[in-house]
N, C-alpha and C positions, 0 to 999 in steps of 0.2 A: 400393467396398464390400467389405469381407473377412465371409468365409465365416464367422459367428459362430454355434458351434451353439445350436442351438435351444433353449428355455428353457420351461417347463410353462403353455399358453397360460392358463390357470385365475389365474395369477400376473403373468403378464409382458401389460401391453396391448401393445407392442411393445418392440422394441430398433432403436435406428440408430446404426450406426456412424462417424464421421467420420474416423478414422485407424486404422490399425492395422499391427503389424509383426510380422512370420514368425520365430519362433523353431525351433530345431531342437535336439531331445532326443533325443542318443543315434544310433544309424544311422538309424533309418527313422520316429521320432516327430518329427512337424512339427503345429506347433500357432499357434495366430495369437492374439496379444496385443492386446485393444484397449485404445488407448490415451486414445479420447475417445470417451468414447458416452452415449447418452441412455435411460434405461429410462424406463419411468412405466407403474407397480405401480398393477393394478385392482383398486384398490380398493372402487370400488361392487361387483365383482363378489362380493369378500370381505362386503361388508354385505348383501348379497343373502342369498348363501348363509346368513348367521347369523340372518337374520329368517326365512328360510326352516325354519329349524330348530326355533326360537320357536316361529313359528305352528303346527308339527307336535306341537309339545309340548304345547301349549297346549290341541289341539284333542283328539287322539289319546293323549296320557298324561296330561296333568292331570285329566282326567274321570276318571281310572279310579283316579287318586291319590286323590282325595275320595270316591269312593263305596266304594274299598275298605276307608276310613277311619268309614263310616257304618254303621248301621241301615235297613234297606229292610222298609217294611210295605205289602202289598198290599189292596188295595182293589176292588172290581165296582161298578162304577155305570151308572147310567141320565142320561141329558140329554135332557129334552123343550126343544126351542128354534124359538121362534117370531121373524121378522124383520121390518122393512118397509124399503122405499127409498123415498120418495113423492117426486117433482119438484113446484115449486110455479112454478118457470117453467123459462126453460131455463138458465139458471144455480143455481139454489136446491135445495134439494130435503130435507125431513124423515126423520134415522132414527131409528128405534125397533127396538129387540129385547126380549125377554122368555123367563126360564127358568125353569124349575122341576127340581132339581138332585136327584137319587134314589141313595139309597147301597145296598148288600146287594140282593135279590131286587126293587130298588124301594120297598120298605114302611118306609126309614130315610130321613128327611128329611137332605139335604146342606144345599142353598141354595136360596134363591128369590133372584131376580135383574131388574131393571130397567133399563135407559138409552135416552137420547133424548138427538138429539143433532141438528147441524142443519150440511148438508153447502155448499159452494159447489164451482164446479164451472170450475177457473183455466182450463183446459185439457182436450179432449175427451181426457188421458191425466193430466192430474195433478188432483189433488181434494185440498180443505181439509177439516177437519171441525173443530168443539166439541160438547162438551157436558154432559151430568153422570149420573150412576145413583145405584141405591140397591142395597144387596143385603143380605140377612141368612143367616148361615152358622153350620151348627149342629152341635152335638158330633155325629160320624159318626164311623163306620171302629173301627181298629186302635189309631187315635191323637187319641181323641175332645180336643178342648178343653175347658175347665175350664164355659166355660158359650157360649150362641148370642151372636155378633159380628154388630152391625150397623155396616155401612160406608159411606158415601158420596163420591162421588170428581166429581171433574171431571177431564176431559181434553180433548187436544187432537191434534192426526191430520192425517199427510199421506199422500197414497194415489197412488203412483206405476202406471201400468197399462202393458203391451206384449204386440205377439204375437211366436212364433216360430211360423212355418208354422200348424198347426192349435191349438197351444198358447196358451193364455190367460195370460199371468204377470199378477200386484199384488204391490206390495213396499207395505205399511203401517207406518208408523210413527207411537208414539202416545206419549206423554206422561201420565202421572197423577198428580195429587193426590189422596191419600187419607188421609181422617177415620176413624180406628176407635174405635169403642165401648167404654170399658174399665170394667173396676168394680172396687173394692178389693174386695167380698164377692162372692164367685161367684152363692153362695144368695140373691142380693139381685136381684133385675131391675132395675136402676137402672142407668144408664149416668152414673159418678160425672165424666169425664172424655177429650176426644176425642184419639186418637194420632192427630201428624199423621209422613207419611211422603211418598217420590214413585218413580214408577217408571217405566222405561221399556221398551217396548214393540218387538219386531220381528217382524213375519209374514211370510213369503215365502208364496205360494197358487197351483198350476196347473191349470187348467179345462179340460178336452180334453173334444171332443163326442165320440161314438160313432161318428155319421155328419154329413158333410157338414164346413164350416168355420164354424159359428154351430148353437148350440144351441137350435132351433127345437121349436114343441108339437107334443108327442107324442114325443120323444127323447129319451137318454136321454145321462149322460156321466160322467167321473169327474174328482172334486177330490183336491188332493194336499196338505196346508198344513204348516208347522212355526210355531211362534210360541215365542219366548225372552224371558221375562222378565226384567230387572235391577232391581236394585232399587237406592233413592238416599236418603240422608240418615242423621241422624244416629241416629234408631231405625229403622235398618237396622241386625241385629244381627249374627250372624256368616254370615249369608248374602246375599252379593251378585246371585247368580244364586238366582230366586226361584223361577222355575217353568220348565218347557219343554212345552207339548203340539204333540204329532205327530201328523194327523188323517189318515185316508183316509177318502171315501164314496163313496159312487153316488148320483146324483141323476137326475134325472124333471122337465121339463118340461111342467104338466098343462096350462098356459093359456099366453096371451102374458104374464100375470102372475104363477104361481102354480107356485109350483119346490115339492119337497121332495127330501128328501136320507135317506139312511138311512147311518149312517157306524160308523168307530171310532177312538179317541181314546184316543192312550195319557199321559198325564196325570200328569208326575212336579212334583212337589212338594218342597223343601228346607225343611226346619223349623226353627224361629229359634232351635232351642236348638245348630243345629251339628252332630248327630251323627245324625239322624231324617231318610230321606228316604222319603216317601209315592208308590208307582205306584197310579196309578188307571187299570185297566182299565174303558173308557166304551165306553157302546153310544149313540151321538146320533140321535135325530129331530127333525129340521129342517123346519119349513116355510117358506115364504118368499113374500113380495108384494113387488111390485116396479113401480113406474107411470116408465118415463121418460117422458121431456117432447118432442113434437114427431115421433114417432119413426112413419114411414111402416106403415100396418099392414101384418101380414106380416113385416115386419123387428125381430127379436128378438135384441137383442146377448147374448153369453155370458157377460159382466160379469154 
């Protein structure tokens, strides 16, 4: 092996030499000639770095390329939201939630809200769901709509669960079909026509007790969630990324059943004309029932 100097490891995965011969420059430059050798240029390491770059763009400058490109109107709202989880055996188990959606000081109607839905239970960490809602949405805010949208949707839900030490993680992924209400006449209450659209869902959520490793009655604890909407088809208009809300709360453990939460929710909205993006500052109260199935009393999981 001849002394081959060394080459920028970022580029060269290695070098090997098989032959090599000693030239001599001049009095005292000696330099060694290879004559057969083998390189092999890392390449993956070059596609690394370029996806590594991408993804920093993507996350870190293109957000700021697009809203520096917009309109941002601000919002204060209220969220009353009521839950259930019911188990019907120990695989089964019924959801239902229900809201009532409050704009300005509360005294401006946003949305009323409905779904039910019906859970299976693959795995004591991964969970199925369907099901369908209703919801009607109604001119509020800065950037009222022309007149109140009734929507109806079906969807469908997978619900991944894990701990880190005291930490609660769900990673939720959801699916929707959604029917909108459209009318050629604003003035007209008729609903002449239904948009159909689909869209997809991702919530990351972490649950940490206060005290202890399970958040038992009478304790208290804090959630942490982001949820990113995308949106899909072909009336999807010039906004693909639909919504994003970012929740923090505090919540309260009153019973082995009976949680409530008091949170806030910051609530941005992309508007389908392309240049309009909606912050809704949310104040959320949460109540919540919860019956699992089988479950030793006393032991009250954080889920």
């Amino acid at each position: 092996m001849c002394p081959v100097e060394p080459v920028s490891a970022s580029w060269i995965a290695s070098v090997r030499a098989v032959d090599c011969t000693r030239v001599t420059r001049g009095s005292s430059s000696v330099v060694w000639r290879v004559t057969s050798h083998e390189i092999t240029v890392a390449h993956s390491t070059v596609q690394r770095r370029t996806k590594t770059l991408m993804l920093v763009f993507a996350v870190a400058v293109l957000p700021r390329i697009l809203l520096a490109q917009r309109e941002t109107h601000t919002n204060t709202n209220g969220w009353f939201v009521f839950n259930a989880d019911v188990a019907i055996n120990e695989k089964w188990a019924v959801l239902f939630d229900a809201s009532a959606r409050r704009s300005g000081t509360f005294d401006e109607a946003m949305a009323n809200f409905v779904r039910g839905g019906l859970a299976y239970e693959i795995t004591d960490n991964v969970r199925a769901a369907i099901g369908a809602n209703w919801s009607r949405t109604y001119p509020y805010g800065e950037l009222p709509s022309d007149y109140p949208v009734t929507e109806r949707r079906i969807w469908e839900q997978l619900q991944l669960s894990h701990e880190i030490g005291r930490l609660d993680l769900s990673h939720r992924y959801r699916l929707e079909q959604r029917f909108r209400g459209r009318r050629d006449d604003p003035d007209v209450d008729l609903i002449d026509y239904w948009e159909r659209s689909s869209r997809f869902r991702y919530q990351v959520k972490g649950t940490l007790p206060l005290s202890g490793d399970a958040i038992e009655q009478g304790e208290a604890y804090l959630s942490l969630a982001n949820e990113l909407f995308v949106g899909i088809g072909r009336n999807v208009q010039r906004n693909i990324f639909d919504q994003n809300r970012a929740t923090f709360s505090v919540g309260y453990r009153l019973t082995r059943n009976w949680r409530t939460e008091v949170g806030f929710l910051e609530h941005v909205i992309f508007k389908s004309n392309g240049t309009d993006v909606e912050r809704n500052h949310t104040v959320t109260f949460t109540l919540s029932y919860s019956r699992p199935h089988l479950r030793p009393v006393g032991v009250t999981p954080s889920r």
